[in-house]
C-alpha positions as CSV (number, residue, x, y, z in Angstrom):
1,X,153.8,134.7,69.1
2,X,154.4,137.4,71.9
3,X,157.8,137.8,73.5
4,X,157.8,136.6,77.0
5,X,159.4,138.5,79.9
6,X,161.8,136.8,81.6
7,X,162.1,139.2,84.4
8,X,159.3,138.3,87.2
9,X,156.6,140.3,87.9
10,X,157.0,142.3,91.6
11,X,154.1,142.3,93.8
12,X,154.4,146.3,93.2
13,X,154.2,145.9,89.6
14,X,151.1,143.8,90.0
15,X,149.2,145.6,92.4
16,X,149.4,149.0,90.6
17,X,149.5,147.3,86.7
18,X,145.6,145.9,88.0
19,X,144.6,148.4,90.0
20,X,145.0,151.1,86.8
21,X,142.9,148.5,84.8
22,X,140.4,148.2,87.2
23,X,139.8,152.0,87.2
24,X,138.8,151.5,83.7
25,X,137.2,147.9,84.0
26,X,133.9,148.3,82.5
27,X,132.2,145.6,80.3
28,X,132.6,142.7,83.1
29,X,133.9,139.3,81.2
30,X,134.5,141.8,78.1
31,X,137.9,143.2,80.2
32,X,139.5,139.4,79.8
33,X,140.5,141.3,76.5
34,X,142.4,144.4,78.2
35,X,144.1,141.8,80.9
36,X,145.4,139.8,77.8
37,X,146.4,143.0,76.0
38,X,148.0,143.7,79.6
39,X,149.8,140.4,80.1
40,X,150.6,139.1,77.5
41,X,150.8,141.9,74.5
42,X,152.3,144.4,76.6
43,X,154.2,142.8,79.3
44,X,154.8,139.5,78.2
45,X,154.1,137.8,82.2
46,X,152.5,134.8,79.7
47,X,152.1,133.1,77.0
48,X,148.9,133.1,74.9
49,X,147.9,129.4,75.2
50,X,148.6,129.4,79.0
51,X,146.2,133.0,79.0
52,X,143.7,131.0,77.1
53,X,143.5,128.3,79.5
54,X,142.9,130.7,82.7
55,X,140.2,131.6,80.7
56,X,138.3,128.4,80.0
57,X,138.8,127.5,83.7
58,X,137.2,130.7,84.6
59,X,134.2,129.7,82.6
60,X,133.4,126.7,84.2
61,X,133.5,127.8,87.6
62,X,130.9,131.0,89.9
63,X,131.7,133.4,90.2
64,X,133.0,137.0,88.3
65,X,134.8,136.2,85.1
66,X,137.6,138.9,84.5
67,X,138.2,139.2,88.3
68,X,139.4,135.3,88.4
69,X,141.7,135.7,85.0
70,X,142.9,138.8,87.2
71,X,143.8,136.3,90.1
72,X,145.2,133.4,87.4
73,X,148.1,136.4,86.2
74,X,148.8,136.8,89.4
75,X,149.0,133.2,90.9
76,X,151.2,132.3,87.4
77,X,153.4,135.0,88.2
78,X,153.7,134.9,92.1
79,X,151.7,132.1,93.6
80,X,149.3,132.0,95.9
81,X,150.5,136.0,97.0
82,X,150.4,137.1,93.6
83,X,146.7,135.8,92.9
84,X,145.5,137.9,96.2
85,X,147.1,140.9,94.9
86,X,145.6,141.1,91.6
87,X,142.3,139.8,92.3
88,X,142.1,143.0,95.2
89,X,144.1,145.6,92.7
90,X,141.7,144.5,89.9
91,X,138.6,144.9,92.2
92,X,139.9,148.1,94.7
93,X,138.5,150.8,92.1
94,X,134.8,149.3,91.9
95,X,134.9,148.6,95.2
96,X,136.2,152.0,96.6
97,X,134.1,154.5,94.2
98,X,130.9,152.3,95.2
99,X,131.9,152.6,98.9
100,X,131.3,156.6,98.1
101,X,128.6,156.3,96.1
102,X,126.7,153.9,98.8
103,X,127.4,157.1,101.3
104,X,126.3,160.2,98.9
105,X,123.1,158.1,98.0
106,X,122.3,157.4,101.5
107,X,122.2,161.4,102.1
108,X,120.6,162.5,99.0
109,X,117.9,159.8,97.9
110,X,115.4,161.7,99.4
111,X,116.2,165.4,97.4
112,X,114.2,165.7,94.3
113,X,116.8,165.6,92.1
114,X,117.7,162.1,93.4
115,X,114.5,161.0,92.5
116,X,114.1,162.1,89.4
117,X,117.6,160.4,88.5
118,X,117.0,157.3,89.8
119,X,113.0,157.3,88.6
120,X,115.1,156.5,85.0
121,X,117.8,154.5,86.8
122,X,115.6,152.2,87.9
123,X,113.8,151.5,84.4
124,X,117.4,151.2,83.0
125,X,118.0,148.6,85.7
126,X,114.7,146.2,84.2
127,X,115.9,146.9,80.2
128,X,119.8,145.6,81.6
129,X,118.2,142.5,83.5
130,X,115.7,141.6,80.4
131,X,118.7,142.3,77.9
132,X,121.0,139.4,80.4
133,X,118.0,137.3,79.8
134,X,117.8,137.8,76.2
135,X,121.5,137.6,75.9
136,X,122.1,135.0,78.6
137,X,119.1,132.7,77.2
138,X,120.3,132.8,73.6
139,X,124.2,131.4,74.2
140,X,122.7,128.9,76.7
141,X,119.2,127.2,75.7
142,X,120.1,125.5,72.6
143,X,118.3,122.6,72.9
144,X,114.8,121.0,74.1
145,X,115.9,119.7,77.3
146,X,117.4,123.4,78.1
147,X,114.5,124.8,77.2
148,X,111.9,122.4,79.1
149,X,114.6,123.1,82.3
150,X,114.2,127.0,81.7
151,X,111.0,126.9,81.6
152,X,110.2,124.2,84.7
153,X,112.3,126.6,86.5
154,X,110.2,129.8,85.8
155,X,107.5,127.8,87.2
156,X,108.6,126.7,90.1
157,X,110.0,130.2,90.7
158,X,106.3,131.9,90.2
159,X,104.7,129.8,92.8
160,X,107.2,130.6,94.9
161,X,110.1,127.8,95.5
162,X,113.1,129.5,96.7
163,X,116.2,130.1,93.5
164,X,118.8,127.8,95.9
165,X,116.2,125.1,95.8
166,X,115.4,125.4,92.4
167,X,119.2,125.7,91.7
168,X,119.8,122.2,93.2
169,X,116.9,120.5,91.3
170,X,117.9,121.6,88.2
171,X,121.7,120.4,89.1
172,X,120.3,117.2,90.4
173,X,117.6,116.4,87.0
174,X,120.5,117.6,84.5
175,X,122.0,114.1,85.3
176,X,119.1,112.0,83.5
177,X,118.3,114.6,81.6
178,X,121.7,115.2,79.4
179,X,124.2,113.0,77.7
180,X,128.0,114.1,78.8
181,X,129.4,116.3,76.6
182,X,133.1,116.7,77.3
183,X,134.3,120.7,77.1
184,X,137.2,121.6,74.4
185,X,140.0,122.9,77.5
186,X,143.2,122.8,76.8
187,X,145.8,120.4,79.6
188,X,145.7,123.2,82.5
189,X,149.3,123.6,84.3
190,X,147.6,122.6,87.2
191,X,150.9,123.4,89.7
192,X,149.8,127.2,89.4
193,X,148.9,127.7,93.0
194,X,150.5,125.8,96.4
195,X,147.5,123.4,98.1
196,X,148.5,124.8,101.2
197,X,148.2,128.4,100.2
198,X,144.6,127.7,99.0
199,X,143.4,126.2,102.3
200,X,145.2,128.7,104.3
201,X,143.0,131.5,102.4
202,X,139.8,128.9,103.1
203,X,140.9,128.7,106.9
204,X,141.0,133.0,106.9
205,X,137.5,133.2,105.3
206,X,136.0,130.6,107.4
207,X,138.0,132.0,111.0
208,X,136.3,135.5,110.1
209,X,132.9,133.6,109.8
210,X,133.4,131.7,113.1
211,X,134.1,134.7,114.9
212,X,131.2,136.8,113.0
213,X,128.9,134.2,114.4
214,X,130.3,135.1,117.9
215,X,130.5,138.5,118.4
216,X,127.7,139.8,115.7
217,X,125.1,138.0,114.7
218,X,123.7,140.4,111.6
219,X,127.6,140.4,109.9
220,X,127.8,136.4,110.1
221,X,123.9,136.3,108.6
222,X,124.9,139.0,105.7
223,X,128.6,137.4,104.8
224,X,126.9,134.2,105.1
225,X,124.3,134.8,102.7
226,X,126.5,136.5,100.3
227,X,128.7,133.4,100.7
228,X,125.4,131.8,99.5
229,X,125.0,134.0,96.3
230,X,128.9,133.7,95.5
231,X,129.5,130.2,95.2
232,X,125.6,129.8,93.5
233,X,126.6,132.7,90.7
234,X,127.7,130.4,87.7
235,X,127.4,132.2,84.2
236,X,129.0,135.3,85.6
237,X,127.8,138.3,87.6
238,X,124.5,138.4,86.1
239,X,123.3,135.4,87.7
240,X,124.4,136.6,90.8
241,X,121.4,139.7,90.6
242,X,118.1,137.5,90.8
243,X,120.1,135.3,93.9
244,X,120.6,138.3,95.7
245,X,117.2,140.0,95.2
246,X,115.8,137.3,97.2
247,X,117.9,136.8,99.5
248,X,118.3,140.5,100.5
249,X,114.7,142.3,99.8
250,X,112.4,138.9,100.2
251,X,113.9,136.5,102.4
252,X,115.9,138.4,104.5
253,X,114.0,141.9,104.1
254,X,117.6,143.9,104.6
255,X,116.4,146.5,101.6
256,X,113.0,147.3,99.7
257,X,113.1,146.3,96.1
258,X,113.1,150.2,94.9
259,X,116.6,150.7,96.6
260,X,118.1,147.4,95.7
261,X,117.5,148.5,92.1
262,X,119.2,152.2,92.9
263,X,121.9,149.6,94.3
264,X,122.3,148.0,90.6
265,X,121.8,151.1,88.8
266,X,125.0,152.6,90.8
267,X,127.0,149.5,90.0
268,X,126.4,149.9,86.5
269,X,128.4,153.2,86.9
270,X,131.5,151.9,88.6
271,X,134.2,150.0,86.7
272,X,134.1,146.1,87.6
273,X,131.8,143.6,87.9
274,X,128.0,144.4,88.8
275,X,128.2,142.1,91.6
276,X,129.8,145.0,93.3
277,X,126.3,146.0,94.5
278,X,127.3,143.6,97.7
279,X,129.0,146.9,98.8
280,X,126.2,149.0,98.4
281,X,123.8,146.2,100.4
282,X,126.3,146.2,103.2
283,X,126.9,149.7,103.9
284,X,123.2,150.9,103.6
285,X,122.4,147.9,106.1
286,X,125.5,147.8,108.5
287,X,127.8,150.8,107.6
288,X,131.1,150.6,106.7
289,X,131.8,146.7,108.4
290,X,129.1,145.9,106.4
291,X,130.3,147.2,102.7
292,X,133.6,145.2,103.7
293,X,132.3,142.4,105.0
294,X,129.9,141.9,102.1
295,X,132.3,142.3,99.4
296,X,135.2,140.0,100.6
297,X,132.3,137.2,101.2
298,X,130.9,137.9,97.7
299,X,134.0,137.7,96.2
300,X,136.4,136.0,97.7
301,X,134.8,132.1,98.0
302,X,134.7,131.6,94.2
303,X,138.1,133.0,93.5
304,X,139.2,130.2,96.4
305,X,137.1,127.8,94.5
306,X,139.0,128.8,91.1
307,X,142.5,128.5,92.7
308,X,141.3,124.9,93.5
309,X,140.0,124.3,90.3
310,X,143.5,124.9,88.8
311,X,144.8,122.0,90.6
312,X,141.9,119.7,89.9
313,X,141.6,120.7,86.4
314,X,141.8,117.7,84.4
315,X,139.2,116.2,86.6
316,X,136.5,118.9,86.7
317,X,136.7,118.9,83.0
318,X,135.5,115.7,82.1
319,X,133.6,114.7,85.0
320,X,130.5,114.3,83.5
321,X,128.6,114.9,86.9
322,X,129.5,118.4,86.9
323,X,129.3,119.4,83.1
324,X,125.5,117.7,83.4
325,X,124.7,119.6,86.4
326,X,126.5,123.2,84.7
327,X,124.4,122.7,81.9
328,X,121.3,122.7,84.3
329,X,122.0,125.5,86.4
330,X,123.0,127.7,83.3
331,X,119.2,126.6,81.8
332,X,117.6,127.6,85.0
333,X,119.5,130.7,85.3
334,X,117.9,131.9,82.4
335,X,115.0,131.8,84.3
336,X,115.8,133.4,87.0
337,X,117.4,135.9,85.2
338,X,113.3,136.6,83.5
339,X,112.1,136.0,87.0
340,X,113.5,139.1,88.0
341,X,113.3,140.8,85.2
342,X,109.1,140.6,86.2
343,X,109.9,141.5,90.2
344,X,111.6,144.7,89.2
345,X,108.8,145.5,86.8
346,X,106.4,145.2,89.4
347,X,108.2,147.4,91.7
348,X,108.2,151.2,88.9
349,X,104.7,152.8,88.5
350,X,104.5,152.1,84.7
351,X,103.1,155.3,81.8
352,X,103.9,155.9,78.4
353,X,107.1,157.7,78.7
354,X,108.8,155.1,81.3
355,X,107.5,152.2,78.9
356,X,109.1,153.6,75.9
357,X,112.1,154.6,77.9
358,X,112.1,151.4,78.7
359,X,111.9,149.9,75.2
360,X,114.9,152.4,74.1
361,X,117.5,151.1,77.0
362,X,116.3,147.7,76.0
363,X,117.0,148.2,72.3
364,X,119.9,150.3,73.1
365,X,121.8,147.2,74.8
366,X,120.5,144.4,73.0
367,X,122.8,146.2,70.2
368,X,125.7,146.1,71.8
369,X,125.9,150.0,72.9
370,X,128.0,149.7,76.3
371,X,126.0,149.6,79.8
372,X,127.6,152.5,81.1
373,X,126.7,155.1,78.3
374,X,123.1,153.8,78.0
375,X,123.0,154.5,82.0
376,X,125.4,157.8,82.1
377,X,123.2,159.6,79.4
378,X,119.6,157.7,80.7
379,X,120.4,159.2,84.3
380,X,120.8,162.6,82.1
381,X,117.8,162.0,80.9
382,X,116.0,161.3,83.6
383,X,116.1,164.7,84.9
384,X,114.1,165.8,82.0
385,X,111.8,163.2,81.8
386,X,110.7,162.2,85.5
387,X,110.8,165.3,87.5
């Protein structure tokens, strides 16, 4: 049993205690163990059992794992205030290293060197897409049904059927398809977060989409469609990758596949989650309004839905509607996730040396070696290898 702190939290203390972790917040959903070494080890802001169940909650809802335990500290400590704060501290790092990165690589991809690098970048991007499949598919399809939804899925996505429509079949099949199967949370505190609070952040998000639609036509259509990919991303940030591929390079044609991939491959070398490659798609397409704009509305609408959540928490865990229809959208997701695992293939001019540089990232991650050395030292090698 850790000691708890009986002195509150100040907004200071939170905004710079996250904004140090999130300098360092590699891994994605494997930083919920630095964040409870944060606040409950060291500082004592909670309890282990109340940690635990910010944790569960963030499970069962889209969106980016670690950054919503980030936001539950902060709305335990200081409401609806002290959520905001952490949830932006935890994700100002990623967010402002990938804002400079997005610039450098939109005035150097065209100097050899660049291209050399991100020749191995971009075959580092497939292996970490195939290993979220392998990974992915092997905690989620445990069972026939799964299976048979995974693979209906991959179908419909080959002859073409857009990922949101699939998405919704899946959710809508899952319900004669599975027998409830009620999730092991713990009671939630479910007076975390003031009602009010919640739909005042709502009313903000949907006032700067009202007035995007107004004044510029191409903002509202990107924050829009990132609002799309947001509230769609269940699983974690993974999930969010194949969603945005489509929307961005296929439907919407705002990049080429080639430098959406240079997009991932760059957030795999910032700390936080990989959906921080909205920042990247925004400033290459609308500048600087575009990088914000594309981050708070990839963010931000699943943290509002997980502030909810905590008030309607007894209820979302045993409705069986929406553990059924979780069950189906994790299957499919596994599909997507091989889906465009195939699209990215497509897109690198294949040898020898880029298939079994290929293999090595593959086998490198699938053991557990972290993402950020297998792209540090690939990029490294790269030079050697693709000039």
């Amino acid at each position: 049993m850790y000691k708890i702190n009986l002195m509150p939290a100040t907004l200071f203390d939170l905004f710079f205690s996250f904004f140090k972790l999130g300098l360092t917040a590699f891994g994605g959903p494997a930083m919920v163990a630095y964040i409870r070494e944060l606040a409950v080890q060291k500082r004592g802001w909670l309890d282990q059992r109340t940690f635990n169940e910010g944790v569960a909650l963030a499970q069962i809802v889209p969106g980016p794992i670690a950054m919503h335990v980030a936001g539950f500290v902060g709305v335990k400590l200081r409401g609806i205030v002290g959520a905001i704060i952490t949830y932006v501290a935890f994700a100002l790092p990623a967010f402002l290293l990938m804002l400079f990165l997005s610039a450098l690589y939109q005035k150097t991809s065209n100097l050899p060197q660049a291209i050399s690098l991100f020749n191995g970048l971009k075959v580092i991007v497939v292996a970490i897409v195939a290993n979220a499949f392998l990974s992915f598919t092997k905690s989620i399809v445990k069972s026939k049904v799964e299976f048979l939804i995974a693979l209906a899925s991959f179908i419909l996505l080959l002859i073409g059927i857009s990922p949101f429509l699939v998405l919704i079949l899946c959710f809508l099949f899952s319900q004669a398809l599975f027998k409830d199967k009620p999730m092991s949370l713990e009671n939630l505190l479910t007076q975390s977060s003031s009602l009010i609070g919640i739909l005042f952040l709502f009313l903000i998000l949907l006032l700067g989409l009202i007035l995007l639609y107004f004044f510029n036509t191409n903002l509202f259509q990107l924050s829009l469609v990132m609002v799309k990919i947001n509230l769609f991303a269940f699983g974690g940030a993974y999930t969010a990758l194949p969603l945005m591929l489509h929307e961005v390079v296929e439907n919407m044609k705002l990049l080429d596949s080639k430098t959406f991939m240079d997009g991932i491959a760059l957030g795999q070398v910032t700390p936080g989650p990989i959906l921080i490659t909205a920042t990247f798609v925004g400033y290459l397409v609308y500048g600087l309004s575009g990088a914000i704009l594309s981050t708070i509305y990839a963010f931000t609408p699943s943290f509002v839905v997980y502030l909810l959540s905590t008030k309607i928490a007894d209820r979302i865990r045993n409705n069986p509607i929406f553990l059924k229809g979780k069950r189906g959208i994790l299957a499919s997701f596994c599909a997507l996730l091989l889906f465009a695992s195939f699209k990215l293939g497509f897109t690198i001019d294949w040898n020898i040396i880029r298939l079994l540089f290929f293999i090595a990232s593959l086998l490198l991650l699938y053991k557990g070696i972290n993402i950020l050395y297998v792209v540090v030292f690939g990029g490294l090698l790269s030079f050697i290898l693709f000039r």
